[in-house]
C-alpha positions as CSV (number, residue, x, y, z in Angstrom):
1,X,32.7,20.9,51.1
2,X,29.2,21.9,50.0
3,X,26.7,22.8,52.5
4,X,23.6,20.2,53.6
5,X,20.5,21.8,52.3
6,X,17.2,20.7,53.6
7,X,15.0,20.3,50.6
8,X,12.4,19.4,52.8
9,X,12.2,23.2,54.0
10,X,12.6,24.4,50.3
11,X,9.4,23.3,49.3
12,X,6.8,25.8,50.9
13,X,4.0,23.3,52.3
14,X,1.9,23.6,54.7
15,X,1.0,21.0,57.1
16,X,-2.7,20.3,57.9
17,X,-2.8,18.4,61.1
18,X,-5.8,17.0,62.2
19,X,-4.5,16.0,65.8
20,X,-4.5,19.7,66.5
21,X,-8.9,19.7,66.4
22,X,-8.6,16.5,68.3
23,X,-11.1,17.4,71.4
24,X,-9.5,18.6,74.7
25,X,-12.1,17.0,77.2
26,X,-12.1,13.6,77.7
27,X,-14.3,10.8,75.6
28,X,-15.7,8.3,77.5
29,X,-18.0,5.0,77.3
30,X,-21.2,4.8,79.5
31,X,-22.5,1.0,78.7
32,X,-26.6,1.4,79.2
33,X,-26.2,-2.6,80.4
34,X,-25.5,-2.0,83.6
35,X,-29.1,-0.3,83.8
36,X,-30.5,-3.8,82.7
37,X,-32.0,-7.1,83.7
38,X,-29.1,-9.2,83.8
39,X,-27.4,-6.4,81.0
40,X,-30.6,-7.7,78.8
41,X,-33.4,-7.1,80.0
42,X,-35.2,-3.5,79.9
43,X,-37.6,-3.4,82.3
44,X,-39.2,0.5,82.3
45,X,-39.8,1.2,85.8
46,X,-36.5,0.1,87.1
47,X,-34.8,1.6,84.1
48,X,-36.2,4.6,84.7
49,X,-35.3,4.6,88.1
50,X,-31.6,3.8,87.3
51,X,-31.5,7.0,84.7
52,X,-33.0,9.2,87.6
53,X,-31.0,7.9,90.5
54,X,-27.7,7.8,88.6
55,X,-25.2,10.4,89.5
56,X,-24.5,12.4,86.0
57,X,-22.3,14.8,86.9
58,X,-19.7,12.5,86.8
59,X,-19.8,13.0,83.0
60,X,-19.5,16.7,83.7
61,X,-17.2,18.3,80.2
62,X,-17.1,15.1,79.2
63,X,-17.8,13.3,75.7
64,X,-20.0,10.8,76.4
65,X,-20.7,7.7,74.1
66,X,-24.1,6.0,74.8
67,X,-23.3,1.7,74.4
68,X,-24.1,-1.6,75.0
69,X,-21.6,-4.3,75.9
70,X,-24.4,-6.9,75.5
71,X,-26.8,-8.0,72.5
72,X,-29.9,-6.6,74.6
73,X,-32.6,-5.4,72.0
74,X,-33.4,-2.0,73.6
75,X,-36.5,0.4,72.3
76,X,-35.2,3.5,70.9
77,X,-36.2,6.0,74.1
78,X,-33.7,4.0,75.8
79,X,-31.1,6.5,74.7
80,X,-33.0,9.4,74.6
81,X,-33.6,9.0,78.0
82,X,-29.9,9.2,79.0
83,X,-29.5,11.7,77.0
84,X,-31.9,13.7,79.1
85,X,-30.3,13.2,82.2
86,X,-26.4,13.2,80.7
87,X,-27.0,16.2,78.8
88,X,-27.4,18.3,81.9
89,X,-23.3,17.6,82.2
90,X,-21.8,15.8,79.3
91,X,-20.5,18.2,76.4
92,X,-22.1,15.8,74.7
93,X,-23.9,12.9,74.0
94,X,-23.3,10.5,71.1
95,X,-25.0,6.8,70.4
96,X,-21.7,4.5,69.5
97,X,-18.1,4.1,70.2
98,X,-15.9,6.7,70.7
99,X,-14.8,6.5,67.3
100,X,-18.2,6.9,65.7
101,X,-18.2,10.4,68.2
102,X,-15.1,11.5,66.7
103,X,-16.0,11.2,63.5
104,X,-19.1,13.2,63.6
105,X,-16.6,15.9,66.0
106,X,-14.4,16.1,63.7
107,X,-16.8,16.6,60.3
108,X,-18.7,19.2,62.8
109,X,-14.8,20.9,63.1
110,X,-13.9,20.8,59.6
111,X,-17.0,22.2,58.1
112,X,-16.5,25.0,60.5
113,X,-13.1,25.5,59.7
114,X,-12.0,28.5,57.1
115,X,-9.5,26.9,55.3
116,X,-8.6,30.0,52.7
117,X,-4.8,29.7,54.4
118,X,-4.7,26.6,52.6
119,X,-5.8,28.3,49.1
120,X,-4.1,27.7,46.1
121,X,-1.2,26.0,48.6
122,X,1.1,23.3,48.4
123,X,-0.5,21.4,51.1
124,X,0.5,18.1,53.2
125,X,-1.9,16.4,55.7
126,X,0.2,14.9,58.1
127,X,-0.1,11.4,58.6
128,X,1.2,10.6,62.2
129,X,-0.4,11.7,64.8
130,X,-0.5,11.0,69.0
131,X,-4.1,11.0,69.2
132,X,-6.4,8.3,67.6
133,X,-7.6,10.8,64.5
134,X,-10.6,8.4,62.9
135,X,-9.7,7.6,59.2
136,X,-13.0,9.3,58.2
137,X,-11.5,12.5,59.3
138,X,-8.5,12.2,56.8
139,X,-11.1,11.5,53.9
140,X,-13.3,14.6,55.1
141,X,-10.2,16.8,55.0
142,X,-9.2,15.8,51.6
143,X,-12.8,16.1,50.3
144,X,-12.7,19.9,51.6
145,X,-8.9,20.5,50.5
146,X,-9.1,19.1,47.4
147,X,-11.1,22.1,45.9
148,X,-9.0,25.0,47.4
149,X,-5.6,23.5,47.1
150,X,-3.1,23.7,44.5
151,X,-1.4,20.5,45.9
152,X,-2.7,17.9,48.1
153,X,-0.5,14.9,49.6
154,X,-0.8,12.5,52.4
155,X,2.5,11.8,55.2
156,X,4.9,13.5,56.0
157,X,7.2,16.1,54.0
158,X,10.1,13.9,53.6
159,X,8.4,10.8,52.5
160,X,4.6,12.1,51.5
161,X,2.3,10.9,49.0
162,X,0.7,13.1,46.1
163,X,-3.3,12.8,46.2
């Protein structure tokens, strides 16, 4: 009987996971409406006594992401201004969803990365992942790959998909 051999393992890739730079502190939404007249109305002085009074640290090491759950029209110091007070705890601050922050953390991550492993390489970026990896992160990584690679697909290694 001939032996099982995993073909899989024969072919020398390496796996570029982008869950593994997903961030380790938690992401979370802080909607500016509840600082509002009725979640619509910006009125300065109470505003700016919302921003002041508010307790911040509860943001402390946290990714926060600055929106509205209501169409109020809201000047642009609006944001800053929670940014001002947030910043003092929050890892960060970002204007937008939580998927807007995560693609701006992860093109921050990638640009930083050295990715001279991957050179001249058979390389796979793995498709599946248990954290919500934004799609703009797969097309940054294959924009940086693409150049350095020797090989670039898209999946997993028993049913990928040449780039």
């Amino acid at each position: 009987m001939d032996d099982i051999v995993n073909k899989v393992d024969q072919k020398n890739l390496l796996v570029f996971d982008l869950s593994e730079y997903f961030p380790k502190e938690k992401i979370v939404d802080f909607d500016i409406s509840q600082f509002l007249v009725e979640g619509l109305l910006l009125r300065e002085k109470d505003f700016r006594t919302h921003c002041k009074e508010f307790d911040w640290s509860a943001f402390k090491d946290q990714h926060l992401c600055i929106t509205c759950s209501t169409d109020a029209i809201l000047p642009a110091w609006a944001n800053l201004l929670i940014t001002k007070y947030a910043s003092s705890f929050a890892k960060s601050v970002t204007v937008g969803s939580q998927d807007r922050f995560l693609s701006m953390y992860y093109q921050k991550v990638l640009a930083d990365l050295d990715l001279e492993t991957y050179r001249a390489e058979r390389v796979i970026i793995k498709g599946c992942s248990n954290v919500p990896v934004p799609e703009q992160a797969y097309v940054e990584a294959t924009k940086l790959l693409s150049g350095i690679v020797k090989r670039l697909s898209y999946g997993e290694a028993c049913s990928q998909v040449p780039l």
